[in-house]
mmCIF entry with sequence, helices, sheets and N, C-alpha, C, O atoms, coordinates in Angstrom:
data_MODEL
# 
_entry.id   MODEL 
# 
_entity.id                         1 
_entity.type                       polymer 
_entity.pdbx_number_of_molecules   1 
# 
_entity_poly.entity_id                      1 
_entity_poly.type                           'polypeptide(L)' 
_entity_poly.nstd_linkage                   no 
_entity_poly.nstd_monomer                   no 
_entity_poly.pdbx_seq_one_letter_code       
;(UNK)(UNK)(UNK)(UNK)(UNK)(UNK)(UNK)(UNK)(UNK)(UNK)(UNK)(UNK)(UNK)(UNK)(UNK)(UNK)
(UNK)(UNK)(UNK)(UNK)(UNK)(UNK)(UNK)(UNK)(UNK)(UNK)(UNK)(UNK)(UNK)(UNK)(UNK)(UNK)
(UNK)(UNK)(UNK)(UNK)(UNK)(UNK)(UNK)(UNK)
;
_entity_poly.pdbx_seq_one_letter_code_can   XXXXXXXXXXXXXXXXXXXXXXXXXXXXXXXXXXXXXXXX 
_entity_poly.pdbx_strand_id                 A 
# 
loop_
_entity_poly_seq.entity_id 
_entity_poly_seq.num 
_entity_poly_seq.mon_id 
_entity_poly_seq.hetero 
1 1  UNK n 
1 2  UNK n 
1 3  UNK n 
1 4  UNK n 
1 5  UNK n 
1 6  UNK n 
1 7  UNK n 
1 8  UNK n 
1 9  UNK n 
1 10 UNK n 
1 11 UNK n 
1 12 UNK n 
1 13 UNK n 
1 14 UNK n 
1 15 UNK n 
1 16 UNK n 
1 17 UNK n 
1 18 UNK n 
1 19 UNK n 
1 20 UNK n 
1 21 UNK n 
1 22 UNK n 
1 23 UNK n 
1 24 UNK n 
1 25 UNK n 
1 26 UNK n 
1 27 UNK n 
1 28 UNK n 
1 29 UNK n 
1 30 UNK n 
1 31 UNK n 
1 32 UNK n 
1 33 UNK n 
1 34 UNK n 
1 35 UNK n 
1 36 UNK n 
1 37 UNK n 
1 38 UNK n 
1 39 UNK n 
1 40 UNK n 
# 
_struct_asym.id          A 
_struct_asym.entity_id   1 
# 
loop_
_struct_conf.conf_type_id 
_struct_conf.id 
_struct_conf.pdbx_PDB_helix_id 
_struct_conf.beg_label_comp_id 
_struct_conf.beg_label_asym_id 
_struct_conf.beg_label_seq_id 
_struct_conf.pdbx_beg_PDB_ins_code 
_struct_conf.end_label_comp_id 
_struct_conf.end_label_asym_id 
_struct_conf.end_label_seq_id 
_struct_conf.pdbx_end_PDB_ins_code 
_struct_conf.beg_auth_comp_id 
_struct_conf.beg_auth_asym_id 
_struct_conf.beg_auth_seq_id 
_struct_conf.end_auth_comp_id 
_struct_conf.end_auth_asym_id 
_struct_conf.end_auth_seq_id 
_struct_conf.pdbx_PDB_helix_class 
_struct_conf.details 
_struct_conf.pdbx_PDB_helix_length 
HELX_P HELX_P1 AA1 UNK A 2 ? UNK A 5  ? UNK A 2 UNK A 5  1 ? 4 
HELX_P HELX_P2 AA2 UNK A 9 ? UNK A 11 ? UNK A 9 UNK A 11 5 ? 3 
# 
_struct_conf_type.id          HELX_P 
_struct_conf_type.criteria    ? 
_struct_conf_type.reference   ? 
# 
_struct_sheet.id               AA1 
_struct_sheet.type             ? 
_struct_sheet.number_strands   2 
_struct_sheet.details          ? 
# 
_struct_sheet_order.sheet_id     AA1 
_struct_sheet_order.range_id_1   1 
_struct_sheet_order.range_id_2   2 
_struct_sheet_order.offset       ? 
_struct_sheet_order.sense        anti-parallel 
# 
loop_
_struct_sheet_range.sheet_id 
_struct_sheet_range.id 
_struct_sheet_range.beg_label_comp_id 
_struct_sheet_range.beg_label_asym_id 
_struct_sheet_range.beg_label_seq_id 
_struct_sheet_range.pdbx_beg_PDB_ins_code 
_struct_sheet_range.end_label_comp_id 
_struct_sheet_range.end_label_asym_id 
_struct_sheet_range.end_label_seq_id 
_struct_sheet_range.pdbx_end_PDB_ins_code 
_struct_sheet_range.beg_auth_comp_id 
_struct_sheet_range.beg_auth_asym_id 
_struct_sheet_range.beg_auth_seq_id 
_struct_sheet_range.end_auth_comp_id 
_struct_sheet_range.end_auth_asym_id 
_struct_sheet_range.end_auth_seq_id 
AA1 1 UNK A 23 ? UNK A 29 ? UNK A 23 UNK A 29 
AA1 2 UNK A 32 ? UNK A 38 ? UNK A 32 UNK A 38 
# 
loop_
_atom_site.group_PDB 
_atom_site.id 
_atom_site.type_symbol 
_atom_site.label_atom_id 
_atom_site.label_alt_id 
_atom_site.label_comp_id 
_atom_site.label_asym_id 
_atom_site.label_entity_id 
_atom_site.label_seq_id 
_atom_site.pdbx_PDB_ins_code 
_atom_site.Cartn_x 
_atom_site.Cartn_y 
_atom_site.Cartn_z 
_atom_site.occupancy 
_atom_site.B_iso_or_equiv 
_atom_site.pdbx_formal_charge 
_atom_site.auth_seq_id 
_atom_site.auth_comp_id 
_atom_site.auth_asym_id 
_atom_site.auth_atom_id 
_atom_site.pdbx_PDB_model_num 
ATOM 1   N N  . UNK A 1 1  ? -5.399 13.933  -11.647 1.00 0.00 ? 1  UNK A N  1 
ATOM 2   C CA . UNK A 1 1  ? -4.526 13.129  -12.478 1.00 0.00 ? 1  UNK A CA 1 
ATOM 3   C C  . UNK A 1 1  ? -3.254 12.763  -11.723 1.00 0.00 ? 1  UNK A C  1 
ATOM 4   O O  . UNK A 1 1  ? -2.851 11.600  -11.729 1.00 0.00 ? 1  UNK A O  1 
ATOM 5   N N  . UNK A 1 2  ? -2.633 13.703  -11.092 1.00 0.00 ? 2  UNK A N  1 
ATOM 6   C CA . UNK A 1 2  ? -1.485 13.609  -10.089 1.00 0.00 ? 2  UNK A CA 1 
ATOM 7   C C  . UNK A 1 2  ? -1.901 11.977  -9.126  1.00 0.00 ? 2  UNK A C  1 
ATOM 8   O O  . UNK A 1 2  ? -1.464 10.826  -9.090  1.00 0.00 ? 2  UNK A O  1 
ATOM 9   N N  . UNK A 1 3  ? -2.972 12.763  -8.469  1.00 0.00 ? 3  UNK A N  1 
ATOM 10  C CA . UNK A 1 3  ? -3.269 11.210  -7.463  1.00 0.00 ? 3  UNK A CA 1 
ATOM 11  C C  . UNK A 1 3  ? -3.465 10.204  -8.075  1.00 0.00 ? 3  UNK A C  1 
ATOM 12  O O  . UNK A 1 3  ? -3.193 9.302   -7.283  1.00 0.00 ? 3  UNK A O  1 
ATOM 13  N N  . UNK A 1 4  ? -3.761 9.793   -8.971  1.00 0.00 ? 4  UNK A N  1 
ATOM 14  C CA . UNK A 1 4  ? -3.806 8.500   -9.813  1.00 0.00 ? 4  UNK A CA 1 
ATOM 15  C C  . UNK A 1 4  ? -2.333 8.231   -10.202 1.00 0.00 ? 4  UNK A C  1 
ATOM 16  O O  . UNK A 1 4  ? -2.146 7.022   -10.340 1.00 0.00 ? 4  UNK A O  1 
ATOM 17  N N  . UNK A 1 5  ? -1.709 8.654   -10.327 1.00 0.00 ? 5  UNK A N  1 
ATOM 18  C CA . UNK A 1 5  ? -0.601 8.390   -10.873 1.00 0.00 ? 5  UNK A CA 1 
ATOM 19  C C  . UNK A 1 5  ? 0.005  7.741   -9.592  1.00 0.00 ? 5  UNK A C  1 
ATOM 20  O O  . UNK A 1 5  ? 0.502  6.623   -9.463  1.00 0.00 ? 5  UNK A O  1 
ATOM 21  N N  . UNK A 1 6  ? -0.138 8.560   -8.840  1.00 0.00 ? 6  UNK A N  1 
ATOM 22  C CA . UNK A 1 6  ? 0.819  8.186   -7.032  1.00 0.00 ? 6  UNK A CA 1 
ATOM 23  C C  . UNK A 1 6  ? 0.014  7.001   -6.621  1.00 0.00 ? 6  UNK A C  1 
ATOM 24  O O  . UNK A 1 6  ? 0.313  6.368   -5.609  1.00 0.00 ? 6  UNK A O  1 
ATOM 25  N N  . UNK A 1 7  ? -0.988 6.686   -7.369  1.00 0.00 ? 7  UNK A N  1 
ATOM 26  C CA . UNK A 1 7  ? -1.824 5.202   -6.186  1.00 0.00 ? 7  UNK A CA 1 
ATOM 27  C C  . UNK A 1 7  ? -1.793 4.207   -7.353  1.00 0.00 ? 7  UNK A C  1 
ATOM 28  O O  . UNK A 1 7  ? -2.216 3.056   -7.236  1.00 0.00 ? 7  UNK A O  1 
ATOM 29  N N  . UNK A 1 8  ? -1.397 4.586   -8.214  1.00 0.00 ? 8  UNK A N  1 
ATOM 30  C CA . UNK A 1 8  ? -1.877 3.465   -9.246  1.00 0.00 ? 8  UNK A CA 1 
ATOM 31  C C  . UNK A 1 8  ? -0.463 2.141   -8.800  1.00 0.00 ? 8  UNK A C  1 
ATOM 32  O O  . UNK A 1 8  ? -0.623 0.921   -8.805  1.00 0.00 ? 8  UNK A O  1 
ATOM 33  N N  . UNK A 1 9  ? 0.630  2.777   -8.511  1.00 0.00 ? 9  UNK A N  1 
ATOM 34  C CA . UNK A 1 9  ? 1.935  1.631   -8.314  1.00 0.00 ? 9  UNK A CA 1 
ATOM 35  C C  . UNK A 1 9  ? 0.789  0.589   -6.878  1.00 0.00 ? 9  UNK A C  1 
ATOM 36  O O  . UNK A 1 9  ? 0.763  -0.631  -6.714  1.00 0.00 ? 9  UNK A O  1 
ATOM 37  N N  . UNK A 1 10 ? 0.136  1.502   -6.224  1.00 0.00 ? 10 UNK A N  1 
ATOM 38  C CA . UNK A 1 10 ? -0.036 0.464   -4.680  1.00 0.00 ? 10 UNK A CA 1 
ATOM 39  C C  . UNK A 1 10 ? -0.767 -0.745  -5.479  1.00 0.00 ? 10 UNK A C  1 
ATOM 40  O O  . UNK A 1 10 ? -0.651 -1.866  -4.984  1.00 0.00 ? 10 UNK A O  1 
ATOM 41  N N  . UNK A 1 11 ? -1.494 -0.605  -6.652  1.00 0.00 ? 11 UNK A N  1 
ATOM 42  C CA . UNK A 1 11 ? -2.317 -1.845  -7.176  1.00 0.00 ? 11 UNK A CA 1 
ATOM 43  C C  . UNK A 1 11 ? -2.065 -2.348  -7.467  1.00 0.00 ? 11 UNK A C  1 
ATOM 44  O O  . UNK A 1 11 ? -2.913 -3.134  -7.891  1.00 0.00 ? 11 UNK A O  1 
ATOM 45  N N  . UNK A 1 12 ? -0.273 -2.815  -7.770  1.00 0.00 ? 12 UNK A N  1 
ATOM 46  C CA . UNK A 1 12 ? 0.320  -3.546  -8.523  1.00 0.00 ? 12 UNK A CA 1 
ATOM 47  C C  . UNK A 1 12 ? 0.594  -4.860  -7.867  1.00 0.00 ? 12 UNK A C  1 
ATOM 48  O O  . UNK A 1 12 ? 1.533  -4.778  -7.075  1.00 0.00 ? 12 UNK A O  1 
ATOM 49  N N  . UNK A 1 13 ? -0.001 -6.176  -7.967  1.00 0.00 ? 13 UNK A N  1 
ATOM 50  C CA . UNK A 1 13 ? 0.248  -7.202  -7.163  1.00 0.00 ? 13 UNK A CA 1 
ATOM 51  C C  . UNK A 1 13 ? 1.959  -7.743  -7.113  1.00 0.00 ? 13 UNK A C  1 
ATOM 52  O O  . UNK A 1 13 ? 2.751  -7.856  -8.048  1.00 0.00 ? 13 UNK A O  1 
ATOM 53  N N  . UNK A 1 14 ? 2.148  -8.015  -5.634  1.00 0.00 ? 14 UNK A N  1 
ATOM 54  C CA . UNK A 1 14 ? 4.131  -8.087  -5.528  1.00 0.00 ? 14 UNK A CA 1 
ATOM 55  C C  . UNK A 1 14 ? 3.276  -9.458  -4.836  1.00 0.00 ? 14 UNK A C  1 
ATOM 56  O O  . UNK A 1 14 ? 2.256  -9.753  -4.213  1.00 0.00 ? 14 UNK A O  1 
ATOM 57  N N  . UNK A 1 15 ? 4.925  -10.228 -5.654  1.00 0.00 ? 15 UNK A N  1 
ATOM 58  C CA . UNK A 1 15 ? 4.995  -11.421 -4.531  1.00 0.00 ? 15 UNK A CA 1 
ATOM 59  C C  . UNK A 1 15 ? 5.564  -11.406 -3.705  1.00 0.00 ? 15 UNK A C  1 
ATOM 60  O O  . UNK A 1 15 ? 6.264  -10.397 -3.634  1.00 0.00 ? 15 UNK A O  1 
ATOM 61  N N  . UNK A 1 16 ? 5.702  -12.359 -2.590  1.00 0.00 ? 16 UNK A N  1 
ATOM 62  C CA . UNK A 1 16 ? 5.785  -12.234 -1.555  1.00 0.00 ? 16 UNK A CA 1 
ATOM 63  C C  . UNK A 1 16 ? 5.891  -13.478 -1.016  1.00 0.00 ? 16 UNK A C  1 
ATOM 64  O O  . UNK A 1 16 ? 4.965  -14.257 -1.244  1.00 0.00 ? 16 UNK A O  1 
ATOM 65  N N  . UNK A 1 17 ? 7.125  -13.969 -0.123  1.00 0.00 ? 17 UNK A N  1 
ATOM 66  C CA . UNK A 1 17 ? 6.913  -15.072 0.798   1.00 0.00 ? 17 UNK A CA 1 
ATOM 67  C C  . UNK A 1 17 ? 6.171  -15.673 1.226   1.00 0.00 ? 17 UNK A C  1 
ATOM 68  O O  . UNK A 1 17 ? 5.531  -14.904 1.943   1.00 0.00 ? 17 UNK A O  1 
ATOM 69  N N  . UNK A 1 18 ? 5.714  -16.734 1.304   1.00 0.00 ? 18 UNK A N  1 
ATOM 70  C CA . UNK A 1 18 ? 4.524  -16.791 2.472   1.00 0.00 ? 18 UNK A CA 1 
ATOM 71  C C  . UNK A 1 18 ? 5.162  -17.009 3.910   1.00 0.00 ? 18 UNK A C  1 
ATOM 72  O O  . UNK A 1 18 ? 4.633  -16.780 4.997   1.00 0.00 ? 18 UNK A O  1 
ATOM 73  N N  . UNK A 1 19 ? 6.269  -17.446 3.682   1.00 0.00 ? 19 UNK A N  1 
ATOM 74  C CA . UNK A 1 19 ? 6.437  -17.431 5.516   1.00 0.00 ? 19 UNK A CA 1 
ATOM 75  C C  . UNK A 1 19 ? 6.687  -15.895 6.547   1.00 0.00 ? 19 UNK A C  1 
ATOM 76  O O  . UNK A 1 19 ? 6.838  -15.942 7.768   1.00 0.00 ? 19 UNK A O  1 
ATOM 77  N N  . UNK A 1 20 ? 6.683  -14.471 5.644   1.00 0.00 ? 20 UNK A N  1 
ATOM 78  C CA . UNK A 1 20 ? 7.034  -13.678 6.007   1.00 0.00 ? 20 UNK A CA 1 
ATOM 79  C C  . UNK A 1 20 ? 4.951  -12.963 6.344   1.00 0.00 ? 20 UNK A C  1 
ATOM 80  O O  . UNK A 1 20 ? 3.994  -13.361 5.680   1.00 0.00 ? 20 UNK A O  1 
ATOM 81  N N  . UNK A 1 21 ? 4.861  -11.899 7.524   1.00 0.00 ? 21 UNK A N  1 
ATOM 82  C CA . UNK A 1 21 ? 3.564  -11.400 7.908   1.00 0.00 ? 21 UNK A CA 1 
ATOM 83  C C  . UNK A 1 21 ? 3.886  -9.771  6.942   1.00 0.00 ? 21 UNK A C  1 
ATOM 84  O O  . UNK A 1 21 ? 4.976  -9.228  7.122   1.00 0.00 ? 21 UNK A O  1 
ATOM 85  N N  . UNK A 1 22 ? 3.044  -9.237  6.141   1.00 0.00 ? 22 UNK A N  1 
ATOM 86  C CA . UNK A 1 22 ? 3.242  -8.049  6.328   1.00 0.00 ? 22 UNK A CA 1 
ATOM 87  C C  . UNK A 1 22 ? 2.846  -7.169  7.593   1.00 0.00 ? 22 UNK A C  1 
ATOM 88  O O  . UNK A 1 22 ? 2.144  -7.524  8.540   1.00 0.00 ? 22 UNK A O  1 
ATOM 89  N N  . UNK A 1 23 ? 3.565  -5.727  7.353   1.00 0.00 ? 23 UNK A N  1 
ATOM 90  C CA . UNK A 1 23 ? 2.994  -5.059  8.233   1.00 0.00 ? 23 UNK A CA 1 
ATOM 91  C C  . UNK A 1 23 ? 2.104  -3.996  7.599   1.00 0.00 ? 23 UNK A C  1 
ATOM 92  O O  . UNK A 1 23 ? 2.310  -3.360  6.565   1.00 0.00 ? 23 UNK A O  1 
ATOM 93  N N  . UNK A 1 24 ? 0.854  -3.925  8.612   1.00 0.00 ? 24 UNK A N  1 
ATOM 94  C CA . UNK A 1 24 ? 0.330  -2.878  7.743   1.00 0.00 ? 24 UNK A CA 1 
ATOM 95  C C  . UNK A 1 24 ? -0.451 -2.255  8.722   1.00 0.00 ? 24 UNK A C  1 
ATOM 96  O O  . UNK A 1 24 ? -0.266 -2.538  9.905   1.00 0.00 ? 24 UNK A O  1 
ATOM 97  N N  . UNK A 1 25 ? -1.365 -1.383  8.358   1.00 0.00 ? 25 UNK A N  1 
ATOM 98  C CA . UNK A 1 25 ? -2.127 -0.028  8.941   1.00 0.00 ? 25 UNK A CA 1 
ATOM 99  C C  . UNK A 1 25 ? -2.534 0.952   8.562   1.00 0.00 ? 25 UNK A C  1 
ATOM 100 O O  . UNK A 1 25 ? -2.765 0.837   7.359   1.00 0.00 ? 25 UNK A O  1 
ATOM 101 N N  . UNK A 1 26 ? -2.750 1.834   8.894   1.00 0.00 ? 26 UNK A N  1 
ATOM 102 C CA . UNK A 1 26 ? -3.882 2.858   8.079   1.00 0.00 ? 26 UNK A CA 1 
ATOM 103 C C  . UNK A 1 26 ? -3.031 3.921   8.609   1.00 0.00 ? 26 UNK A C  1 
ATOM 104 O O  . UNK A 1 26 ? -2.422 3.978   9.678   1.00 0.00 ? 26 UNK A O  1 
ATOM 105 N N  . UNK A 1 27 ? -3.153 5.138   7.192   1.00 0.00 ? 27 UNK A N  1 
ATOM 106 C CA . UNK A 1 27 ? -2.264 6.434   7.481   1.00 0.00 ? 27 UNK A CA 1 
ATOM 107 C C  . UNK A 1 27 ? -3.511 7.494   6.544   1.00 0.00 ? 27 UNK A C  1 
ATOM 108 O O  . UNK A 1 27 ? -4.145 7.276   5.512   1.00 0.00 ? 27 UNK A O  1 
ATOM 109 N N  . UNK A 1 28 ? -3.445 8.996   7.739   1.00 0.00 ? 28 UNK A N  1 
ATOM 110 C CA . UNK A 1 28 ? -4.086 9.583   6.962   1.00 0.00 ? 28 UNK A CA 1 
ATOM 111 C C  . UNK A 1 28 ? -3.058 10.509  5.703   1.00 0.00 ? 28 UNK A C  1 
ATOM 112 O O  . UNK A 1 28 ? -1.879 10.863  5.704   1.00 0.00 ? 28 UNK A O  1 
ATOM 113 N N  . UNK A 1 29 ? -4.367 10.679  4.553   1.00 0.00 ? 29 UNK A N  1 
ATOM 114 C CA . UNK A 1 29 ? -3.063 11.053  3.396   1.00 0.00 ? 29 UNK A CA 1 
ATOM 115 C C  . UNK A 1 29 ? -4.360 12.151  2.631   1.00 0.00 ? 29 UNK A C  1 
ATOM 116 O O  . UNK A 1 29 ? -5.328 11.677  2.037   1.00 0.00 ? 29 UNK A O  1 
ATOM 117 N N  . UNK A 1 30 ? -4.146 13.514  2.784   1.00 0.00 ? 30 UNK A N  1 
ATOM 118 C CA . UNK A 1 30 ? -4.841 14.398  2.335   1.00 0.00 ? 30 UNK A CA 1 
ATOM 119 C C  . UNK A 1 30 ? -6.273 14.260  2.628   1.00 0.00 ? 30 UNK A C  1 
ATOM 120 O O  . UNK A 1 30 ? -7.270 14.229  1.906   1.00 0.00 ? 30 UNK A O  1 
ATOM 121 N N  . UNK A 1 31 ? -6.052 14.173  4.145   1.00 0.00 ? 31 UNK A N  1 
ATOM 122 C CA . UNK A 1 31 ? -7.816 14.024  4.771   1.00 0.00 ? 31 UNK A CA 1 
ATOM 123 C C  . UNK A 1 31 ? -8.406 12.411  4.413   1.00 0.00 ? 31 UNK A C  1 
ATOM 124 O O  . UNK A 1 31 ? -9.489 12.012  4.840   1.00 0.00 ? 31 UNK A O  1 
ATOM 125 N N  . UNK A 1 32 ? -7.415 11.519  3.492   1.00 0.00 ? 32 UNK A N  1 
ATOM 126 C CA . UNK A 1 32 ? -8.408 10.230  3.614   1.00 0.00 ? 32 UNK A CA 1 
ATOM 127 C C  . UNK A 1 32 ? -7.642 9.104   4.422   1.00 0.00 ? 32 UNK A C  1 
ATOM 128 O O  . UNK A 1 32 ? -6.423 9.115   4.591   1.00 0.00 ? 32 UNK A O  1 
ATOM 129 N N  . UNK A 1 33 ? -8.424 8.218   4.858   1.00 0.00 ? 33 UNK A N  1 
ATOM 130 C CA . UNK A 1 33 ? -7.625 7.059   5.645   1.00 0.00 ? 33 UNK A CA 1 
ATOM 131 C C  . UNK A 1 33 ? -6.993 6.347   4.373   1.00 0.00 ? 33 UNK A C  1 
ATOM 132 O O  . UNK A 1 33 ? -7.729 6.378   3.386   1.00 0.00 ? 33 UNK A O  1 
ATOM 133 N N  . UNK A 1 34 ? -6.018 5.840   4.241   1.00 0.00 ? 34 UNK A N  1 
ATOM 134 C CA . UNK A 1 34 ? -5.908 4.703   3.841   1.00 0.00 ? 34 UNK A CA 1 
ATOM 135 C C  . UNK A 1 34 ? -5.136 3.485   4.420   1.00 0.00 ? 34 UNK A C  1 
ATOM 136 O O  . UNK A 1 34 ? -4.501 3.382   5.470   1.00 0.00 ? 34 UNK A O  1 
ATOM 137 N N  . UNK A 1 35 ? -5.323 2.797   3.654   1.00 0.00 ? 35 UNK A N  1 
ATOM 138 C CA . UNK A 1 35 ? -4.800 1.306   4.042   1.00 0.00 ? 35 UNK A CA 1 
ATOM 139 C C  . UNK A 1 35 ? -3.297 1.044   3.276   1.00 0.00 ? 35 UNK A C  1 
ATOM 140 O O  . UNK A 1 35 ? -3.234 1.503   2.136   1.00 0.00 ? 35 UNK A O  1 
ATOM 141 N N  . UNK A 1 36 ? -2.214 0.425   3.736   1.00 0.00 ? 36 UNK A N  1 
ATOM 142 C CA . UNK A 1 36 ? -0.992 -0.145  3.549   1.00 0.00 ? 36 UNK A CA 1 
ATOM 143 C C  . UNK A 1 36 ? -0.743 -1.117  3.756   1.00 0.00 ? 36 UNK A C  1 
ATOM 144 O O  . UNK A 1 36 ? -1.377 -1.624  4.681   1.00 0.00 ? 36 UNK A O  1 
ATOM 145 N N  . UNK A 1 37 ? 0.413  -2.071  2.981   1.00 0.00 ? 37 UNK A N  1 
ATOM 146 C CA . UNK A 1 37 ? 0.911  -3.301  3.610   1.00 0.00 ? 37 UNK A CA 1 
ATOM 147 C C  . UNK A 1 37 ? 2.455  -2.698  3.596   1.00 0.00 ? 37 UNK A C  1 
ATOM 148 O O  . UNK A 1 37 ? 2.706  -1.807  2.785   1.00 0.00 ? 37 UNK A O  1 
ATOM 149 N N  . UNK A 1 38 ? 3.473  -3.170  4.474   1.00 0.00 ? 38 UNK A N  1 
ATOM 150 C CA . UNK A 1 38 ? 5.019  -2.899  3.944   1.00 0.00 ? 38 UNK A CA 1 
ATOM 151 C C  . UNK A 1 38 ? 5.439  -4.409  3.898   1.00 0.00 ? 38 UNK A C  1 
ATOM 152 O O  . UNK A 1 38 ? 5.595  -5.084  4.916   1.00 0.00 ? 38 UNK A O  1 
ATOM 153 N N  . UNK A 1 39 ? 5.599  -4.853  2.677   1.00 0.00 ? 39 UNK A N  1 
ATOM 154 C CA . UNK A 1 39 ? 6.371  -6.559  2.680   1.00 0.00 ? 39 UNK A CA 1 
ATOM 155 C C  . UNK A 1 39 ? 8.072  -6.711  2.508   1.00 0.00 ? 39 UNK A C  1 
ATOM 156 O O  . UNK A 1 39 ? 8.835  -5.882  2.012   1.00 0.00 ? 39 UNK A O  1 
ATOM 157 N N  . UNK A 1 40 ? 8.228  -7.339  2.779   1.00 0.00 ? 40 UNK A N  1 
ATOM 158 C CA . UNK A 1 40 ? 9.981  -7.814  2.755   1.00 0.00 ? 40 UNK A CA 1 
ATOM 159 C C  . UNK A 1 40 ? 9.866  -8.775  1.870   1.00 0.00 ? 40 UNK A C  1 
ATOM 160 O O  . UNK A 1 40 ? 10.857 -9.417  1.523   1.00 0.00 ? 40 UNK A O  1 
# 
């Protein structure tokens, strides 16, 4: 229940510039890969 709570904000669609690239990459987080964007 904890982890749902902590991943549920990443699903939340943000707008975003289009002239700006995010950055993103993969971090491990309790043994799983995941995926990130960081946007400005």
């Amino acid at each position: 229940m904890k982890t749902t709570a902590l991943l549920l904000p990443m699903l939340v669609p943000v707008v975003v510039s289009a002239q700006q690239k995010p950055v993103t990459g993969y971090a491990t987080v309790n043994g799983l890969k995941m995926y990130y964007e960081i946007r400005d």
